[in-house]
N, C-alpha and C positions, 0 to 999 in steps of 0.2 A: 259326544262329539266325535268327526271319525280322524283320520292320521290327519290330513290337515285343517283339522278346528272347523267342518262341515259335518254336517248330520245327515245327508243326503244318503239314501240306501247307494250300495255300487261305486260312490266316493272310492279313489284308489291313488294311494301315493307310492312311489319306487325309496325302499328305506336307504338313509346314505348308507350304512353300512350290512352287512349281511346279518340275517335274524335280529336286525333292527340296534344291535351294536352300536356305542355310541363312539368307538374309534377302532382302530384297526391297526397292530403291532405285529409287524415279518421280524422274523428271524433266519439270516442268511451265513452259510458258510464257505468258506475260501477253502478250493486244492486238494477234495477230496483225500483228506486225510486219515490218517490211520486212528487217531481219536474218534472222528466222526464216527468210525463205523464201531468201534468197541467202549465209547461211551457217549458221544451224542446223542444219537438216532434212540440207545437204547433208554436213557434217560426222559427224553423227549416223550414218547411213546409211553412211559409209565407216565409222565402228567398230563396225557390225550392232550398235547401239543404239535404244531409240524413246524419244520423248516424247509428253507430250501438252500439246492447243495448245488455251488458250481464247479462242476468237476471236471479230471483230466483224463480223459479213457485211455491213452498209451503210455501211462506213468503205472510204477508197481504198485503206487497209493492207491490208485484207483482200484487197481490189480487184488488188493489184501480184500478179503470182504466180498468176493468179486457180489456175491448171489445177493449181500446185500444191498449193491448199489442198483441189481440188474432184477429187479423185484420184492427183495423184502422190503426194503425202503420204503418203495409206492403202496404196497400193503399199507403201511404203518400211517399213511395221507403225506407223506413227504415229496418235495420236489427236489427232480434233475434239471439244471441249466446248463449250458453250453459255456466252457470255460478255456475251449482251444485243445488240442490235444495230449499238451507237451509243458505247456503252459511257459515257452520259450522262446515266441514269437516265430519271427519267417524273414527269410531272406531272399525272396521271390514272388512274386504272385503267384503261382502255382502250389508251394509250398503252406502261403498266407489260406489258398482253396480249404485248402484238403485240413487244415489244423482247425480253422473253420468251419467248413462244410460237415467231414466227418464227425467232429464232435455235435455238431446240429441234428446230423442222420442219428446217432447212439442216443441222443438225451430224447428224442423223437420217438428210439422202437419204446424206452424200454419207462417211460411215462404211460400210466394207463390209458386206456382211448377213450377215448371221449375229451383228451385234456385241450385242443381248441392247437390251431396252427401257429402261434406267437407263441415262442418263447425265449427265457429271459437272455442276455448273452453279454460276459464282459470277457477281455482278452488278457487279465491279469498286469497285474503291477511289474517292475524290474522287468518287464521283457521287451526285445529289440525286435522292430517290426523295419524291414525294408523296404517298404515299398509305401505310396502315399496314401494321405487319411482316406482320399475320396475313395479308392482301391477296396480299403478294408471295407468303409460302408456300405460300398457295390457288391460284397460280396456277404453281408449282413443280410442285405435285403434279397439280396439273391437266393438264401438259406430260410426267408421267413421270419430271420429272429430280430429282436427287439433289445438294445444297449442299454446297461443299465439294471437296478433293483427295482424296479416297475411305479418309481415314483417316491412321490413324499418326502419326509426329510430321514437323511443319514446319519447314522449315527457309528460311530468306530467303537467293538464290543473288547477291543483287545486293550488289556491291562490296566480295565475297569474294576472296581469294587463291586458290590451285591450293591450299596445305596445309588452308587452312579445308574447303575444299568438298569436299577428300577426307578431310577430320576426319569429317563428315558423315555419308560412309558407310561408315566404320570402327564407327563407334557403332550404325550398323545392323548391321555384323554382329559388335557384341558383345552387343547385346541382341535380336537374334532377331526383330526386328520390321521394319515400314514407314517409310520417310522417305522424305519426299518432299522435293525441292530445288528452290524456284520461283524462275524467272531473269524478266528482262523483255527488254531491250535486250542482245546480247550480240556478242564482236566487236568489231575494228577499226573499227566502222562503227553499234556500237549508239547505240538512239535516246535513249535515256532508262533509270533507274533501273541503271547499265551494269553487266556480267561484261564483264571483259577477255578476248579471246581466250586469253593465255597464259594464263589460271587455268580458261578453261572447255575447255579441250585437256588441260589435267592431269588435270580430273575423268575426261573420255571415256578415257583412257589408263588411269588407274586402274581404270575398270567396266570396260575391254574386259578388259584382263589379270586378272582377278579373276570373268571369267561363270560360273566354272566354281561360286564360291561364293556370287553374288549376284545374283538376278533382280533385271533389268532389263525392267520391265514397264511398261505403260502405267498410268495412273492407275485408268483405268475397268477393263482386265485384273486390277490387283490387287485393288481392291476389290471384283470379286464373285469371284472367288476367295477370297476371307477369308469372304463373306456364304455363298457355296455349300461350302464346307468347314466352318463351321459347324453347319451344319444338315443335313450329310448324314449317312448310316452305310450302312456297307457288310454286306453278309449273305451267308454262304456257303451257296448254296444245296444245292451238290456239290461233292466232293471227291476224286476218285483219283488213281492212278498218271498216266491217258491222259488227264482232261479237269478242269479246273475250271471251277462254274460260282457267279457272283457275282452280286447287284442291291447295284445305287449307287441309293438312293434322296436324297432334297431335300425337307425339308419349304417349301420356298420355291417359287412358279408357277416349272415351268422354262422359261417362256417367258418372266421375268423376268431371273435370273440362271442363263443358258447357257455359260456357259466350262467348258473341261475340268478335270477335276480330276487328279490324281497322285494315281496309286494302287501300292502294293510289296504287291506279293502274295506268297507262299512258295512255288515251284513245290518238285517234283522235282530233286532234284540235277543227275540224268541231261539233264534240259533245259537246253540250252546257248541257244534260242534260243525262245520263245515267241510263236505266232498268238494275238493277240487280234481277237475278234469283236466285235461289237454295231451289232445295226440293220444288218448289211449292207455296214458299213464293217471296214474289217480292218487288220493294221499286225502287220508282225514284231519283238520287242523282244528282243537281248538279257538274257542273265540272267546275274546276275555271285552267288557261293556262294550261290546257292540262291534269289535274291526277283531278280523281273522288276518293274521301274518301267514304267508308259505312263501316257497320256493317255484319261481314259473322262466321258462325261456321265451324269450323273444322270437318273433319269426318265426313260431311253431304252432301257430294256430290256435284258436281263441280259447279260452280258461272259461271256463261254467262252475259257479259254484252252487251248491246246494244244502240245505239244512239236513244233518242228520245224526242219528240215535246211535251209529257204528262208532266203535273205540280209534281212540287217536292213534296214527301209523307210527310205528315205533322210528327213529331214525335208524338210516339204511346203516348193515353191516358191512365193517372193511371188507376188501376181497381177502383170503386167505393167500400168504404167502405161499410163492412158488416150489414144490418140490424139491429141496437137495438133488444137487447134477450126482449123478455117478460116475465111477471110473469107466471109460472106455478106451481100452489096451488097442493102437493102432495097427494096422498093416498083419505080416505076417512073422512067425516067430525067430528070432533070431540067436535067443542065446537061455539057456536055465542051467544056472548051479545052485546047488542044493545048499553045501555051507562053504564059509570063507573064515578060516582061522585068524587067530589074535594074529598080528602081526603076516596075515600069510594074506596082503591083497590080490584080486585078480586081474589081472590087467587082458585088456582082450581088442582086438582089431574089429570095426563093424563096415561090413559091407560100401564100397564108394557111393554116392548121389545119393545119400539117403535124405529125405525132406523131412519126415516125421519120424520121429524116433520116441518110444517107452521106456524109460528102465526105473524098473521099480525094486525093492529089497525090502527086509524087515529086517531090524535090530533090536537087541535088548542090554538097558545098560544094567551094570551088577547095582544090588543095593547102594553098596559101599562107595558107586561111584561118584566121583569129583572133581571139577576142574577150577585153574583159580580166573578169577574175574578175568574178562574178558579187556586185553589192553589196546589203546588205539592204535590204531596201524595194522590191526589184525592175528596180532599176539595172543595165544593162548585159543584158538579154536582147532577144533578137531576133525577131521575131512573124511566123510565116509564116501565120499563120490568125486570122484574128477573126471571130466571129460573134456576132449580136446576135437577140437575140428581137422577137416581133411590135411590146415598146411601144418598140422603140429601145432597148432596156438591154442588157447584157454578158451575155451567156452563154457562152461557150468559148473558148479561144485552144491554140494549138499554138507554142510557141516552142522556141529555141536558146540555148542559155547553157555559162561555162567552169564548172566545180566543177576545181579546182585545176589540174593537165593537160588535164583530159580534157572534149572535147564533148559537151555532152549536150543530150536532146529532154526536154521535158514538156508536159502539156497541163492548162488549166483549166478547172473548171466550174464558175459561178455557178447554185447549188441554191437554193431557198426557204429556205435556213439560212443560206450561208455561202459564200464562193470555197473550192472543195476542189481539191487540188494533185493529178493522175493522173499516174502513182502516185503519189508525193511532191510537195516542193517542194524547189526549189537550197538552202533555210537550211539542210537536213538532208544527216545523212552519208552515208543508203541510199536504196535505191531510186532510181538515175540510171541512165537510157540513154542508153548512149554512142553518141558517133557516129565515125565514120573520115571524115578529111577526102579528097577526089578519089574516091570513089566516088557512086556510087546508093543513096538512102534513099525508101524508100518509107512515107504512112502514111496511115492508116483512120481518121476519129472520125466514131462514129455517136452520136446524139444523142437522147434519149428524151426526151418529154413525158408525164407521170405523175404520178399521186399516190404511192403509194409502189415503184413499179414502172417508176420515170423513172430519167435519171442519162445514162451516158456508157461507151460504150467505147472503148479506146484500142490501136491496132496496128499497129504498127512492123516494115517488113521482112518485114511476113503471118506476123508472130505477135502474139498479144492478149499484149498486156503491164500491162492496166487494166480490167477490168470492174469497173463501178461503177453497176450499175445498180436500185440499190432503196434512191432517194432520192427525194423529195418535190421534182419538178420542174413541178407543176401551174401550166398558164397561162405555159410556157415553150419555146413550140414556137421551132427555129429558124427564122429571116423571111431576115435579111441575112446575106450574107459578103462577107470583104474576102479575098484570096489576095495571097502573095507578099509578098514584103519591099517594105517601104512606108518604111524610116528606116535610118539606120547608126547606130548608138550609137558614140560619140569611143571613137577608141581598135582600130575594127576596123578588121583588113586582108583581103585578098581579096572573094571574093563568093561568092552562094549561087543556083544558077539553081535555080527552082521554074517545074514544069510539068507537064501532063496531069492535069488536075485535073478531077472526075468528082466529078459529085451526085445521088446517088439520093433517093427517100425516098415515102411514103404517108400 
């Protein structure tokens, strides 16, 4: 009999779910956070799992990981949704544009292509929007994107157990539909709103051993799959022994919603193995008593299938992540000392209107070195970098501090809003770089002055470990540095030699 209970050669039904899935279970995350990117994504990916990530592109969270959010990710089949800039609302129409809009233009470059013009967009919890509903949604639709986890039923993943969250998707596949399970902070190390590691390791456990009955798709993948299997219908335009020939049509632009659909067509008995054609592209499907499942797009011109002896196409390989950025040292040279003694900082004057600024150094801390826990308020760190803007006020520091064991670097930048922590700051559980005491540490902070195109990069050991740069740092060009350890906070032992210290900028 063929997909629906007819024998007819060329018979073809659209499956509800993709590869004939009999439900389909998103997993989505709030605030691009710093778990996400040093244990979700990476977790996810060892159980050939994706999610999707609504993120904030002018927050240092987003900033931590930058390469991850801005291609390893989509390697990995992960999704970017548009989650506002700031994730703090607006108090303007103009202001409501741009936290909007630009987040819609970023989730847009850095999603691979092909991924279809909707996508997903919420504007976050706790935030103050001043201006009216109809505003925002004018300005929604204005951007393309689409409100909301792309359907189905919601499920809240924060401060669930391992049995709840796979209740969850049990219910999905007793009712045949969409759920989606939204987590925030998750991990040994979540920030806020927390999943425990052991409850969010039982869910991945559960969806990997069960792929076989439940898509695990992305938010924005299942929802135009539902919208393009709607509205499509399949027409046989021929039928024989040697060749079927079908159109997948979409009443929907299919420059809109482009994902492939599943289709079970009725071959031939005799066909063990089926050439599907369309547009140029081709792919061999098995065929198990008599109907052959693939993958076809709508609005792309008619599917021909054929019997044939060729081996089945393997499924397509991820794209390989993108390249590590390198350091590139801005403008022209402005300042190089060789070394800077315990206690002997260099304090130095840099040139007026500078926009872009480099200053980079290496350090080494002695074996023996030590400092004691890091206390709140900002007690107990050690400041290898300060620098100050043109009126004398604070703009940046690079210091050293413990988080329990272990050493670690941060760096800070006072923005027209607020001191932001690159990546983080010591009060939190993620996002720390550790250091190894009696080696070589090298690091980069470059410095932007901008209106919303200003901010900070941060890079450690010649990898970016902080891009942060599409902040409102207008009328904050760097002026002064101070280099080198300048104090000991009670309590340390050993020392830290800082030296080769090099400043570019234009």
């Amino acid at each position: 009999m063929g997909a629906d209970g007819t024998s007819e050669t060329g018979t073809t039904t659209i499956a509800r779910w993709r590869d004939g899935k009999a439900s389909a279970v998103t997993l989505a995350f709030d605030d691009s956070l710093w778990s996400h990117v040093d244990y979700v994504i990476p977790l996810l990916a060892r159980n050939g799992l994706v999610g999707s990530f609504w993120v904030n592109p002018a927050t240092s969270r987003y900033g931590y990981g930058i390469e991850m959010w801005e291609g390893g990710a989509q390697a990995l089949g992960m999704e970017m949704c548009a989650h506002t800039m700031n994730h703090t609302g607006a108090s303007s129409y103009d202001e409501a544009e741009w936290e909007i809009g630009e987040s819609a233009r970023i989730v847009r470059a850095v999603n691979p292509p092909g991924a279809g013009k909707p996508f997903l967009f919420l504007r976050g919890g706790a935030t103050t929007w001043k201006i009216p509903n109809d505003q925002i949604a004018a300005i929604v639709q204005k951007y393309g994107l689409v409100r909301g986890r792309g359907g189905g039923v919601d499920h809240g993943g924060d401060g669930k157990t391992g049995r709840e969250l796979v209740g969850f998707v049990k219910e999905a596949e007793a009712d045949g539909g969409i759920h989606c399970i939204a987590f925030h902070g998750v991990g040994s190390h979540a920030e806020w709103l927390t999943a425990t590691a052991e409850a969010f390791e039982e869910l991945a456990a559960y969806l990997r051993r069960n792929r076989d009955r439940v898509w695990n798709g992305t938010c924005g993948e299942v929802f135009k799959y539902v919208h393009e299997r709607d509205s499509a219908r399949v027409t046989v335009v021929a039928s024989s022994g040697d060749e079927i020939r079908l159109d997948l049509s979409c009443a929907d632009d299919p420059g809109y919603y482009d994902a492939p659909l599943t289709l079970e067509t009725r071959v031939p008995k005799e066909w063990k193995r089926c050439l599907v054609t369309q547009r140029g592209g081709e792919c061999v499907r098995r065929a198990s008593d008599g109907v052959v499942r693939y993958g076809a797009l709508p609005n792309s011109g008619q599917i021909v299938l054929t019997g044939t002896a060729r081996r089945e196409t393997p499924a397509p390989a991820r794209p390989p992540a993108p390249a590590r950025r390198k350091i590139a040292w801005v403008g022209n040279p402005l300042l190089a000392v060789d070394r800077i003694g315990p206690g002997e900082p260099v304090a130095r004057e840099l040139p007026p209107g500078l926009k872009d600024v480099c200053i980079g150094f290496t350090f080494r801390l002695t074996r023996d070195f030590s400092l004691p826990e890091y206390a709140k308020g900002g007690g107990n760190a050690l400041s290898l970098l300060a620098v100050s803007d043109e009126s004398g006020r604070e703009l940046a520091a690079v210091r050293v501090y413990r988080h329990g064991k272990e050493l670690s670097l941060y760096a800070l930048l006072q923005d027209n809003v607020d001191w932001q922590g690159l990546p983080g700051w010591p009060e939190i559980d993620s996002g720390h770089l550790g250091l190894k005491a009696g080696r070589d540490h090298s690091v980069m902070l470059r410095l932007r002055a901008g209106c919303r195109d200003g901010g900070a990069e941060l890079w450690l050991d010649g990898r970016l470990v902080c891009s942060f740069m599409r902040r409102d740092t207008t009328g904050r060009a760097a002026k002064g540095i101070v280099a080198g350890v300048s104090g000991r906070p009670e309590g340390m032992k050993g020392s830290i030699a800082v030296g080769e210290l090099r400043v570019t900028g234009e």
